[in-house]
C-alpha positions in Angstrom: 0.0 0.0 0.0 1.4 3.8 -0.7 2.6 5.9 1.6 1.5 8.8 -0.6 -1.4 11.2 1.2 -3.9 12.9 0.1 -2.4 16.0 -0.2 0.8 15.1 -1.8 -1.3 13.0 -5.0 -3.1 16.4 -5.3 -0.1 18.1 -5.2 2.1 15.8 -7.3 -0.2 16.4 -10.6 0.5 19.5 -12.2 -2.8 21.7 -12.0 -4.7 19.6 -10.1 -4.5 21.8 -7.1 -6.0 24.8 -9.0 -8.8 22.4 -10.5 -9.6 21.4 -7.0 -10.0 25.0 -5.9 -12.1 26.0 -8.7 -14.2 23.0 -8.4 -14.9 24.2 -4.6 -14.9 27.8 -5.4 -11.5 28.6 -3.2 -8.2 29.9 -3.9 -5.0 28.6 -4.5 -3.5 29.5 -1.9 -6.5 28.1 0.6 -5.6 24.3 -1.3 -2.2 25.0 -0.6 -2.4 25.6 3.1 -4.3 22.6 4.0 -1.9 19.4 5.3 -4.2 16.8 4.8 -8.0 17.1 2.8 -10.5 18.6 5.0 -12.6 15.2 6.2 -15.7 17.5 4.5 -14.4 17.9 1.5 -13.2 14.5 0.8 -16.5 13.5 -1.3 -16.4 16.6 -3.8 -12.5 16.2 -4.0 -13.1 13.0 -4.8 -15.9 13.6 -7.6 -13.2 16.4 -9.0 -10.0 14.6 -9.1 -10.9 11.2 -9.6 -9.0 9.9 -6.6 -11.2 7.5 -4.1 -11.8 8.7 -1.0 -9.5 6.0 0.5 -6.3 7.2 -0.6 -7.2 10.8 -0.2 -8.0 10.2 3.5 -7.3 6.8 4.0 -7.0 7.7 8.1 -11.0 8.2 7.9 -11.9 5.5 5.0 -11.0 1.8 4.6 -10.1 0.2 1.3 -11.9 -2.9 0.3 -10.5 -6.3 0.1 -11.2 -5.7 -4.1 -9.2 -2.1 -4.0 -6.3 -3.9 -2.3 -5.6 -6.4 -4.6 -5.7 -3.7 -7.4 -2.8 -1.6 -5.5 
């Protein structure tokens, strides 16, 4: 299983951070301050980037045998 969090898949795609804030109707900067994704946010950042809720906040949301096996 990755290490990777949340925040640093968001932040390792180029532009992805700026889609997220647009999607949410934020800044920039507000994405970039945040350490991990805010626990209410995690369903609409998931709808905008794609990423399952379980590796964006994987602290909150457990991955299915099914999802394993696919990592």
């Amino acid at each position: 299983m990755s290490k990777e969090t949340g925040m640093s898949l968001i932040r390792s795609r180029r532009g992805l951070s700026a889609k997220v804030a647009s999607g949410l109707g934020i800044t920039r900067g507000a994405v970039a301050q945040w350490n991990v994704v805010p626990s209410e946010l995690v369903v609409r950042i998931e709808q905008i980037t794609g990423f399952p809720r379980e590796a964006l906040r994987p602290d909150l949301y457990e991955r299915t045998p099914t999802e394993e096996a696919r990592a």
